[in-house]
N, C-alpha and C positions, 0 to 999 in steps of 0.2 A: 634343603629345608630352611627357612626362614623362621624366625621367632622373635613374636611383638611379644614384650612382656610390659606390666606396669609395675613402675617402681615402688616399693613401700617406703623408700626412704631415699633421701640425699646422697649421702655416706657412706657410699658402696666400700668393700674391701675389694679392691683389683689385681692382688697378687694372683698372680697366674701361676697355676699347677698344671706342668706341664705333661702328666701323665692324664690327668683330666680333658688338657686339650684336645690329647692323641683319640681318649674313649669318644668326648664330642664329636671330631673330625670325622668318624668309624660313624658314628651314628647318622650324620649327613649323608656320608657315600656308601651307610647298607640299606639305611631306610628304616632299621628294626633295631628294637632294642634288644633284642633275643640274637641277631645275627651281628650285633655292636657287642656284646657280649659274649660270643662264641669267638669273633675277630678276637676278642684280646683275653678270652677265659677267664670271664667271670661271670657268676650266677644272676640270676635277676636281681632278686633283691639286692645284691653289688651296685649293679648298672641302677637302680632306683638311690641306693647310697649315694651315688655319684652326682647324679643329677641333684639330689635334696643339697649338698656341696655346693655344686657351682651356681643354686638358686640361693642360696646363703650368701656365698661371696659377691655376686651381686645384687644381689637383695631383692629381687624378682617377686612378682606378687601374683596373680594369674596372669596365666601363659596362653598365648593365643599359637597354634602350631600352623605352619602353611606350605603345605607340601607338594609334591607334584605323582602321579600319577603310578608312579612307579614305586612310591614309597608307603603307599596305602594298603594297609594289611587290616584286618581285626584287633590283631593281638594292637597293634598302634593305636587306634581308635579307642579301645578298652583299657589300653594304659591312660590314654588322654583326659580318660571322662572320667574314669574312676577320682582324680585327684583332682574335679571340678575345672581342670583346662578347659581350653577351647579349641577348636580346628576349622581349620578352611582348606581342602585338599580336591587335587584333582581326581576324578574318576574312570577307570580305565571302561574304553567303549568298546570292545569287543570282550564276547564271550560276558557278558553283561546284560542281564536277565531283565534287568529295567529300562534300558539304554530307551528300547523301542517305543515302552511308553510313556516315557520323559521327551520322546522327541514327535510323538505322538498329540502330542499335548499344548505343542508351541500353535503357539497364535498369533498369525504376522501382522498384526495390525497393532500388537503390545510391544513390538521389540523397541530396545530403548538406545538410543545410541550411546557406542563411547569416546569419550574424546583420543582420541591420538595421541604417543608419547611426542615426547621432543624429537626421536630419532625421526619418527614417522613426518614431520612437520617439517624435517632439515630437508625430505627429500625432492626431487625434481621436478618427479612426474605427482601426478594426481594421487593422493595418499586414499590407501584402499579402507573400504568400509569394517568397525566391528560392531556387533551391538549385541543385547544380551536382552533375558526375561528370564522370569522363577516360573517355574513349573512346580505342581502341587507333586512333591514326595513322597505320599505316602505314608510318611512317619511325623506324628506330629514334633518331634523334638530335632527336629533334620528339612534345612531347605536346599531345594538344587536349581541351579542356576544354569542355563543353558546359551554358550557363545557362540555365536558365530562369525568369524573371521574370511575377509574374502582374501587376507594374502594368505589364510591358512588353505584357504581350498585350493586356488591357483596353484599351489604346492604338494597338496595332496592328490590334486587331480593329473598333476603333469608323472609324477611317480606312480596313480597308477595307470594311467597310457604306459609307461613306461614299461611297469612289470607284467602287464596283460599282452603286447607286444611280443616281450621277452618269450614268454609264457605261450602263445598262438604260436610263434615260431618255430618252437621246441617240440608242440606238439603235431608241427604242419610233419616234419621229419619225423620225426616217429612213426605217423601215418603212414609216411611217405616208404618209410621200411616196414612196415606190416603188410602192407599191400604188395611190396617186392616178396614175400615170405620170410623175411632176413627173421623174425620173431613171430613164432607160432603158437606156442604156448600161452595161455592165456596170464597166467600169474606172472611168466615173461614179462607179459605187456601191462600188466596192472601195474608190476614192481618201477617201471619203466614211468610209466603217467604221474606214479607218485611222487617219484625225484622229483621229474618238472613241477610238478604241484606243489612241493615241498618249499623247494629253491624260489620259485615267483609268487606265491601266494598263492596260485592258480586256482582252489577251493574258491576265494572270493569271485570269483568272475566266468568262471568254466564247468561246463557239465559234463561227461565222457560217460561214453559206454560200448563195449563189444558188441556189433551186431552182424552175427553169419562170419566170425572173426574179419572183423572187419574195424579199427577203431576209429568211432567219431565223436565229434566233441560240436560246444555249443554254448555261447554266450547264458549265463545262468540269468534270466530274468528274476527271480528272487535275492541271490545274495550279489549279483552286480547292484541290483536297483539298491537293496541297503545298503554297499558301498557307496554310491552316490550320495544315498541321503544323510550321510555322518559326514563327509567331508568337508571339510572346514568349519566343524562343530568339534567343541565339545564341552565336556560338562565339571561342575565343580559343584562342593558340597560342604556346607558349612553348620556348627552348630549356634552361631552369632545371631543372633534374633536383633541385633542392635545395628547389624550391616545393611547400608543401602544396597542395592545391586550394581551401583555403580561405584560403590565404596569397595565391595566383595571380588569384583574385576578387577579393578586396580590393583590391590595387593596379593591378587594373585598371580596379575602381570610380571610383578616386579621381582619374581622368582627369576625371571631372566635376566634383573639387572644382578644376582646375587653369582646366578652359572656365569654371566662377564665377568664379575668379583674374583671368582675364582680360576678362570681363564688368565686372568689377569696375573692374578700370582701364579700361577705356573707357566707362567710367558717365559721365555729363554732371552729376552732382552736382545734379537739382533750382535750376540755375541757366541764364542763357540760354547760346546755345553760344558759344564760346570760342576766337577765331581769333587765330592768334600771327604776327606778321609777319620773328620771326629765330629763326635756332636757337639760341640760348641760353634764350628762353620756352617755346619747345620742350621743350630739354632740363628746366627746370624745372618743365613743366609734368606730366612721365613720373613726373620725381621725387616730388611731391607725390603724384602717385597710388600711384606702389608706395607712399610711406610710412605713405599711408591703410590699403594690401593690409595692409603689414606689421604694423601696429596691430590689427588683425581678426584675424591670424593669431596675434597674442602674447595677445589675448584669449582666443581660444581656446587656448591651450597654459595659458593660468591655470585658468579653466576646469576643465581635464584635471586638471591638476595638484592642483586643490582638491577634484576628485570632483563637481562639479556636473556635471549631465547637459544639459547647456545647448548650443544650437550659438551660432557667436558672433550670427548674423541675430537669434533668439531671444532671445540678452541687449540685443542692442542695442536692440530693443524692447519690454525690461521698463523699463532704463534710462529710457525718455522718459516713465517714468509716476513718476519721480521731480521735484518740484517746488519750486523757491523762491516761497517764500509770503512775501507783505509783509503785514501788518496796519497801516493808518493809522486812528488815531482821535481823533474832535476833541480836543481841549487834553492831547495825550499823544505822546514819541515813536514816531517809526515804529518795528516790529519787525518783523525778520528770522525766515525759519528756512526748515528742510527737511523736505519731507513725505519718508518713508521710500521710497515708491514701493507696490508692492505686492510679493508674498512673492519671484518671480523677482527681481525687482531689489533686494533688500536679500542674498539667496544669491548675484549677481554682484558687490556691494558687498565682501561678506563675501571672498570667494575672489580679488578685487584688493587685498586688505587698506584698505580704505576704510570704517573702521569708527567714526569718527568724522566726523558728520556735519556739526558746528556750523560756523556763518561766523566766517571770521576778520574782528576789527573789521578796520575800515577805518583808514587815518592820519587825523587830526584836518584837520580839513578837505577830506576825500574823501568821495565815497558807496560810492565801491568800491577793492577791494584788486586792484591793478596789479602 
């Protein structure tokens, strides 16, 4: 979950209450204030105390909520409105009563394109298509937005080749022993189709039926064809009447830059793992990582700031092609110096202002400046 709030004032109080962190945290990774609230046993109106808290402490003024798809409940939606918030959350498309006619509704001659993140731009090969259109809701205080993404499909489409495969195979053998008699009984064989069905999806893509005990099956032209027509779509939903749709995209995008956030801090750092025995290393050990997060996020904001089109991942690995070179040679001091890097790393050099390269001598009798 993401959260744009607008400030009422300057003057925040940013002491941090570390038993509020834990309930926020809870509420990120359960989605619900009701199961944020069961996580740490306490009542609603607790979990609403809480929240009025940490909207004090930083002085927060309306709250915009931006969720992803998993985290969309009523009871959230109902918490959100009630206290004149806002939301921008994704919509789950299966078992989804409107999905059909939200997708029904698109019109290909309206879609509107989106631009590309920076990761997308860094890459190689040809950067694949998104673009997006609002479709009429239904509800006048509710608009939805319908994306469509072609790396989302390529992705969706290869998984489900993948599980229909699975899924055909499983059922090829089955057959294969029904027909030797190995399974006779018919509930045998239903309990049997279901596993496979259960385990690959097999319901999306496969029809099956006992005929003369005999089982056969059969590509579902109904819920295949809907499989097809969601894939690499889907939809979001917001109550912002002031969002462009290419405004509403974007920060709904950027829910992925918050899941790298947190990837991020729970990275193991290329070291063994690391078990704390009090909560004070604990606590020190959170802190070192956000101040890691936060260092990657000021790099990128220089970055922005200098016009280099660089994500921060991207400079950090131009940087490592930047080198201290020693030269020793017999009956001569040793020399210092620095190799420039290559051209990304001297444009991340440049736009941190680090544009002098040279080492600083050492004090007389050190080798290195401490």
């Amino acid at each position: 979950m993401r959260i744009y709030a607008q400030r009422m004032c300057t003057n925040a109080q940013l002491a941090m209450d570390w038993d509020n962190l834990k309930f926020f945290l809870a509420l990120a990774e359960t989605g619900s204030l009701s199961r944020a609230a069961k996580q740490h046993r306490v009542d609603h109106s607790t979990v609403q105390e809480v929240i009025s808290d940490l909207r004090k402490r930083f002085e927060f003024g309306r709250v915009v909520f931006v969720g992803d798809r998993g985290m969309v409940t009523d009871e959230n939606i109902d918490s959100i409105t009630k206290d004149k918030h806002g939301f921008l959350v994704g919509i789950k498309r299966r078992r989804n009563a409107q999905l059909d006619a939200w997708l029904d509704a698109v019109d290909d001659t309206k879609w509107i394109d989106c631009p590309g993140g920076i990761n997308t731009r860094e890459r190689k090969t040809d950067p694949r298509r998104t673009r997006a259109q609002e479709v009429p809701s239904g509800d006048p205080d509710l608009r939805v937005i319908v994306i469509d993404s072609d790396e989302r499909r390529g992705y969706e489409q290869a998984k489900r080749e993948q599980a229909m495969e699975r899924a055909r195979q499983r059922l090829e053998k089955l057959k294969e022993r029904v027909a030797a008699g190995d399974l006779k009984r018919p509930e045998k064989i239903g309990a049997a189709v279901e596993r496979i069905m259960q385990r690959y999806h097999g319901y999306r893509y496969f029809d099956w039926k006992l005929n003369g005990g005999a089982l056969e099956f059969s590509q579902s032209e109904t819920h295949l064809g809907r499989e097809k027509n969601i894939e690499g779509k889907y939809v979001i939903m917001t109550s912002e009447k002031g969002l462009s749709v290419l405004d509403a995209v974007a920060l709904y995008k950027e829910l992925t830059d918050v899941e790298s956030g947190f990837r991020q801090l729970k990275d193991v750092l290329a070291m063994r793992p690391i078990y704390h025995q009090i909560e004070q290393r604990v606590k020190a050990h959170i802190f070192v990582a956000a101040l890691a997060l936060l260092v990657q996020r000021l790099l990128g904001r220089r970055l922005q700031e200098a016009g280099v089109d660089l994500s921060p991942a991207r400079a950090m690995q131009a940087l490592s092609t930047v080198r201290l070179v020693m030269f020793r040679l017999e009956g001569q001091p040793e020399r210092r110096g620095v190799a420039g890097g290559c051209p990304d790393a001297r444009l991340v050099l440049k736009a941190l202002k680090l544009v002098d390269q040279r080492l600083p001598a050492p004090p007389e009798g050190e080798e290195t400046v401490t």
